[in-house]
C-alpha positions in Angstrom: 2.9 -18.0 1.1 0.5 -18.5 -2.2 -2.7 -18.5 0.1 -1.8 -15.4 1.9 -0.2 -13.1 -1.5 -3.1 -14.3 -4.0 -6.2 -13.1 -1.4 -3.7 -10.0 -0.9 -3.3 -9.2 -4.5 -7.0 -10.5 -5.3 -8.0 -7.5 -2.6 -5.9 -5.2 -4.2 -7.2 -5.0 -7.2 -11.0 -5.3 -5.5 -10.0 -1.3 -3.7 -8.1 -0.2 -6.8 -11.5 -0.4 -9.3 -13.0 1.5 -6.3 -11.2 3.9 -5.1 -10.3 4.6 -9.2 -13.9 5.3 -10.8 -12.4 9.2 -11.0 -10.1 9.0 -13.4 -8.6 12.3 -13.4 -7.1 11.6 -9.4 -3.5 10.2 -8.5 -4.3 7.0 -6.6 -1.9 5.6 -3.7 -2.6 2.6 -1.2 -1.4 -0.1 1.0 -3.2 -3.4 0.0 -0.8 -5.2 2.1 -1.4 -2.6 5.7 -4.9 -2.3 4.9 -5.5 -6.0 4.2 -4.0 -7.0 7.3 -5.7 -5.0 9.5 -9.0 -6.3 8.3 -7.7 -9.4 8.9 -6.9 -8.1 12.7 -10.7 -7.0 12.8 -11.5 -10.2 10.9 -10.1 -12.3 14.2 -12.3 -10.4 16.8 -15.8 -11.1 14.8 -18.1 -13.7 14.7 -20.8 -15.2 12.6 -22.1 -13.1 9.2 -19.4 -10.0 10.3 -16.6 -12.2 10.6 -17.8 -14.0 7.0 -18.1 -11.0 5.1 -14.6 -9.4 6.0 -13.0 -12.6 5.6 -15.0 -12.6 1.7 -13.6 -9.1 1.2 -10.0 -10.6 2.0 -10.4 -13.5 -0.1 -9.0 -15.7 2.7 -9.1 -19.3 1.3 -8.2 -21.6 4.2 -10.9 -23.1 6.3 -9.6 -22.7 10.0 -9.0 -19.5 11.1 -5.7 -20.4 12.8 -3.8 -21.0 10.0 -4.2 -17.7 8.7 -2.9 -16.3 12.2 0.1 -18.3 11.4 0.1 -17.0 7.9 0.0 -13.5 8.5 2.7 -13.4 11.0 5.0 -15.2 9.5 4.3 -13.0 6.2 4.9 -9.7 8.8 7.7 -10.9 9.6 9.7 -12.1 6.5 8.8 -8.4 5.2 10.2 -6.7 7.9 13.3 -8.6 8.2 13.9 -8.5 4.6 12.4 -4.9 4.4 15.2 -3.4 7.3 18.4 -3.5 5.7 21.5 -1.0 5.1 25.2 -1.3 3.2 27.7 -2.8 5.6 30.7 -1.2 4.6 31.6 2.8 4.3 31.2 3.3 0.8 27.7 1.8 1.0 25.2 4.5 1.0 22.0 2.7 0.4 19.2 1.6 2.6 15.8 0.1 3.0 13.7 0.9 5.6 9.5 -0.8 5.9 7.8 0.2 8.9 4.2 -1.6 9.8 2.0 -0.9 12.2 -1.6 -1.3 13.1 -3.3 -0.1 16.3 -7.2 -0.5 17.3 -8.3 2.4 19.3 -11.6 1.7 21.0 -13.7 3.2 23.6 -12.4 2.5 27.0 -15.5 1.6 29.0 -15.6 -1.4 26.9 -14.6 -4.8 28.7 -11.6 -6.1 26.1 -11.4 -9.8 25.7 -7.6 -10.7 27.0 -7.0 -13.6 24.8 -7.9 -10.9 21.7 -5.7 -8.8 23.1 -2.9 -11.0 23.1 -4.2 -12.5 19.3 -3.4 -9.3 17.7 -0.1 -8.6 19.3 1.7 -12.0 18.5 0.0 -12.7 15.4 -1.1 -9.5 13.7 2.2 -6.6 14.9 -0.7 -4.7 16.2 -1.7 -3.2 19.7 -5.1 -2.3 21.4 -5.3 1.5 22.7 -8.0 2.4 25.0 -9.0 5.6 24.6 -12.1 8.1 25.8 -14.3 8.6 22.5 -17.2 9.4 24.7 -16.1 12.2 26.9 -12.8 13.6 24.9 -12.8 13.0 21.5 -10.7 15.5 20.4 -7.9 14.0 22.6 -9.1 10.5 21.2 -8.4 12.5 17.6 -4.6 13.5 18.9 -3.5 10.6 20.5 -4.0 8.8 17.1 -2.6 11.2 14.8 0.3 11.5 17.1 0.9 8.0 17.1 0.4 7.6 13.1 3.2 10.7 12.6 5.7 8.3 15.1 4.9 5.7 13.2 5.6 7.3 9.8 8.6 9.3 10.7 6.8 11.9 10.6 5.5 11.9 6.9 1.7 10.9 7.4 -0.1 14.1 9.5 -3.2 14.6 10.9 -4.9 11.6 8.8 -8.0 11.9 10.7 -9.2 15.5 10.1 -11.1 17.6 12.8 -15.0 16.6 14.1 -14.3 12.9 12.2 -14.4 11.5 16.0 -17.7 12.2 18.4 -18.5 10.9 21.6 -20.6 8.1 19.6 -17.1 6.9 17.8 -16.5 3.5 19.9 -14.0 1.5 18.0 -11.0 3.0 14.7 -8.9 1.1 13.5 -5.4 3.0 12.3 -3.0 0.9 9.8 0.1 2.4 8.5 3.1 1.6 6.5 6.6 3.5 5.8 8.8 2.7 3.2 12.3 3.9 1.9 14.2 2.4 -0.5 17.3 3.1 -2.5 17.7 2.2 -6.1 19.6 -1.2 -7.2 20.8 1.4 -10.2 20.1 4.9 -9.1 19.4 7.9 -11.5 22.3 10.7 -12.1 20.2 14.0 -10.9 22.8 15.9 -13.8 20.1 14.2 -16.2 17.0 15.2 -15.1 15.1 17.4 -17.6 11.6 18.8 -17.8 9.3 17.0 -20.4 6.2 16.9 -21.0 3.6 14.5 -19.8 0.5 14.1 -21.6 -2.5 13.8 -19.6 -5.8 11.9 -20.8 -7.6 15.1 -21.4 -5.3 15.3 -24.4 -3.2 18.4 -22.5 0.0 18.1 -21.6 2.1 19.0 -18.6 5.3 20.4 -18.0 7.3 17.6 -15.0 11.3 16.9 -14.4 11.6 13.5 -15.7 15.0 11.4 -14.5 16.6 9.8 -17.5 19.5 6.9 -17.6 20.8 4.0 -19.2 19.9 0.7 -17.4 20.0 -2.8 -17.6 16.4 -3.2 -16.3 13.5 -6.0 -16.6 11.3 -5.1 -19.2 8.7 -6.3 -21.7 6.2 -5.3 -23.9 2.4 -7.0 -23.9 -0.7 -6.6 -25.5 -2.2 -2.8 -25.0 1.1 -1.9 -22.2 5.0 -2.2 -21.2 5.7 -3.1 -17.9 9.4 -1.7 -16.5 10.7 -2.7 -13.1 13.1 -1.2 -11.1 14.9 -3.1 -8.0 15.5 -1.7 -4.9 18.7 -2.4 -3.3 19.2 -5.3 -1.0 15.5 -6.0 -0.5 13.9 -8.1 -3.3 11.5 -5.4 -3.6 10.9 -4.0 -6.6 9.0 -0.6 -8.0 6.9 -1.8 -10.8 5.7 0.6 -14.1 2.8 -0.4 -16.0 2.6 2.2 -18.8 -1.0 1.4 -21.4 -0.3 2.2 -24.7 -1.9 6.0 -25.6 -5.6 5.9 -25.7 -5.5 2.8 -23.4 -5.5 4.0 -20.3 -9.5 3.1 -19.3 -9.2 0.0 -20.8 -6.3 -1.2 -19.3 -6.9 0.1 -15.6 -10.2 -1.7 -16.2 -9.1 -4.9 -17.0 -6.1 -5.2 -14.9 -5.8 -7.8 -11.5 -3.5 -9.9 -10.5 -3.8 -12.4 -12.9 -3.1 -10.6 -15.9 0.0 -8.5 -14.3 1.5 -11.8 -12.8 1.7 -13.2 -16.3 3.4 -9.6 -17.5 5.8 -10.0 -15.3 6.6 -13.3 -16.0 7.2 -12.1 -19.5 10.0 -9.8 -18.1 13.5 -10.2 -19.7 16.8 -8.2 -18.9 16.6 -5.7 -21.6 19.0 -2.6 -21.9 17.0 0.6 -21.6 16.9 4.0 -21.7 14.3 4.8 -19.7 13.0 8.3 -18.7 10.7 8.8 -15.6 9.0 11.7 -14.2 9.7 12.5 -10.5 6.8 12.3 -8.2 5.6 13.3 -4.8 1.6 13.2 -3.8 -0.1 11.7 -0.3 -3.7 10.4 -0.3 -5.8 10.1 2.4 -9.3 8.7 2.7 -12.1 7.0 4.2 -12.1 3.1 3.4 -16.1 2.8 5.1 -17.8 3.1 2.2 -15.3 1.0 -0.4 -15.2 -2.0 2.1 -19.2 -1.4 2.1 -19.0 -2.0 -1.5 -16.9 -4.9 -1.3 -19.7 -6.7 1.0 -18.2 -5.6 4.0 -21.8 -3.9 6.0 -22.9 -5.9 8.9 -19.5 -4.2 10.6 -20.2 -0.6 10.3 -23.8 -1.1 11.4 -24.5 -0.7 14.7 -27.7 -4.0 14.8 -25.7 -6.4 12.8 -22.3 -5.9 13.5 -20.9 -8.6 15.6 -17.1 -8.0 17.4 -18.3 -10.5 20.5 -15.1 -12.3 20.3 -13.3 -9.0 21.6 -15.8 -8.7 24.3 -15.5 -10.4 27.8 -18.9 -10.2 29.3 -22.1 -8.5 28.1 -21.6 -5.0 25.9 -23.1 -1.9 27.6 -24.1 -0.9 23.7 -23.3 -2.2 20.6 -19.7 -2.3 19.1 -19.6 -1.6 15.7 -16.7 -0.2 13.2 -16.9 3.7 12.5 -14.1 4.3 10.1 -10.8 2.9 8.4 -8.4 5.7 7.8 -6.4 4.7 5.0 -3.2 7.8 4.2 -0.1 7.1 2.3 2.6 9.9 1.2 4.9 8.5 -1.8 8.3 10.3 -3.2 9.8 8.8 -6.2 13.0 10.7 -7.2 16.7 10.2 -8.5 17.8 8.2 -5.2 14.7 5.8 -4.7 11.3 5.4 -3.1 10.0 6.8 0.1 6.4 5.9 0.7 4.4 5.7 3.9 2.9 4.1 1.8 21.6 3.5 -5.0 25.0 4.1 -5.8 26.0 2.5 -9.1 24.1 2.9 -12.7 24.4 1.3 -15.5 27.0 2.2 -18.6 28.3 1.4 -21.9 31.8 2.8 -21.3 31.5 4.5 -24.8 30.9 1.0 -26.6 27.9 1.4 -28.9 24.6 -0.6 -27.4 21.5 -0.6 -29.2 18.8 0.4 -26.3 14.8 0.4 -26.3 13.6 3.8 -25.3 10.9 3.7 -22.3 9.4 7.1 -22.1 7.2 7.0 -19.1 5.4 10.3 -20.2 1.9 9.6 -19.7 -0.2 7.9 -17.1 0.7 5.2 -15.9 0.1 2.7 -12.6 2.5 1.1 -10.6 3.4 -0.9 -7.5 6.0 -1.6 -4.9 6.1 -5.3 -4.5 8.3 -8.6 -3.3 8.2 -10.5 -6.0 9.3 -13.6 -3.7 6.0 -13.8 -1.9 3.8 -12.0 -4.4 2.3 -9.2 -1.6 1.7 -5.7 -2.9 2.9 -3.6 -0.9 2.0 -0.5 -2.8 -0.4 0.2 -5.8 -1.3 3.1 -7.2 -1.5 5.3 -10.6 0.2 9.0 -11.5 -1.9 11.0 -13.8 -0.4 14.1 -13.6 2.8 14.3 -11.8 3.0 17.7 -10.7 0.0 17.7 -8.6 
């Protein structure tokens, strides 16, 4: 699904230079959860609203229907391919992805039907009517409630107290879980404290995991990329370290291009690789990044133009207030759990010459299927003990 996982990665890379000005912040995000809730918005607009969403998205077919098609079919490949388990009692291992998008809106306003049923076959998502204009704290529960179910319990509270007023009349809420168990998992015995050096020139005291793997790996121009499969999925956690003193550059330069020929460059190469544990969540406001992306005419009140949601005549404008956007990430010895493993690799005492990989300053990665390209995950550590 090139025309879908391009405009995906293309966006991706579009928020990361955003949300990543600060360089001093751990950065975590869905590209794939946040992309296709847009999308879901994308379907209810009309005109210069609809245009300049579908711009931010990168969406490169000419009739809106085919990207309905598109986008479910891509939902639905993940999630059967992203919901898997050992079948037999000494597999341990399991993958679990999780996707969910929900439009809350103010409940006096006269939904379109057809919309309605647009975003639930096409998009995995749901419409909740809720009162903004006379309880908006309740508005404020109902969603965080739902996000926590949604996240087994590991995204909280993701929009914060007084962000919804009786003038909030439409929120869109996208989340994504994620576990997944290691193709070759770490032996906790081996984890050590190291340091990490951060780009302040300091360092940092963090438990890095350490094992000998047989892993894809290569080395480019200014970086090493490292990946590490989960099991069963196709899905793969992807390292991209810059060389020291590269960091800026690097981050800079980097989108999907130039990492999809890296990881072409990936060869089966016997490793020792060390990797400091990790654990953060982000949360933030996606208004004023998607602003800066050309997104406006949505957020504003006399431009914005949602008329395709609408049956009848609006009794005020309709216009996007917020995207919440909160993913929580644990990388440890056993695998990946983001809301956002039983066999490793030895040389039975015969001698094997190995290429050290020591992950011990920052570095950006990404939880990806490399069959269809889609990001699931992209992000950067700077310090992992924060």
């Amino acid at each position: 699904m090139p025309e879908l996982s391009e405009g995906i990665s293309a966006f991706a890379f579009d928020v990361y230079r955003k949300l990543g000005q600060d360089n001093s912040e751990n950065i975590v995000f869905s590209p794939y959860s946040i992309w296709q809730a847009l999308a879901m918005i994308c379907a209810g607009a009309r005109g210069r609203t609809a245009q300049q969403i579908a711009d931010a998205l990168s969406f490169k077919l000419e009739k809106p229907a085919l990207h309905y098609h598109l986008v479910r079919d891509l939902y639905a490949d993940l999630v059967k391919r992203g919901n898997i388990k050992g079948i037999s009692a000494n597999d341990s291992w399991t993958t679990t992805l999780r996707i969910a998008n929900a439009l809350w809106v103010e409940q006096t306003f006269p939904f379109n039907s057809e919309y309605d049923t647009l975003i639930k076959q096409y998009y995995g998502g749901s419409l909740q009517r809720t009162d903004f204009a006379n309880a908006p704290e309740d508005a404020r529960q109902q969603i965080n409630d739902w996000v926590a179910a949604q996240t087994a319990g590991r995204i909280q509270n993701i929009v914060p107290e007084g962000e919804i007023s009786p003038i909030t009349r439409l929120m869109l809420a996208n989340t994504i879980y994620f576990y997944g168990s290691w193709r070759r998992c770490f032996d906790s015995f081996n984890t050590r404290d190291h340091d990490f050096h951060l780009l302040d020139g300091t360092t940092t005291s963090a438990p890095f995991m350490c094992q000998g793997f047989d892993l894809p790996y290569t080395q480019d121009e200014g970086f090493q990329i490292v990946e590490f499969p989960y099991e069963g999925s196709n899905f793969t956690f992807t390292v991209i370290m810059p060389d020291e003193g590269q960091f800026e550059a690097i981050a800079s330069e980097l989108d999907a291009n130039k990492l999809n020929k890296a990881i072409y460059k990936l060869r089966s190469t016997e490793v020792l690789v060390y990797l400091p544990k990790f654990k953060f969540d982000v949360g933030t406001s996606l208004a004023a990044t998607l602003r800066s992306l050309g997104v406006v005419d949505a957020f504003d009140e006399a431009t914005a133009d949602f008329t395709k949601m609408i049956e009848g005549t609006l009794p005020q404008p309709l216009s996007i207030s917020d995207v919440r956007h909160k993913v929580f990430i644990c990388v440890d010895e056993n695998g990946t759990e983001a809301a956002a493993t039983t066999l490793s690799w030895a040389s039975y005492g015969i001698p094997v010459k190995r290429i050290e990989v020591r992950i011990d300053r920052p570095f950006i990665f990404a939880i990806r299927d490399p069959r269809t390209g889609t990001l699931l995950f992209l992000g950067r550590v700077m310090n992992p003990r924060v």
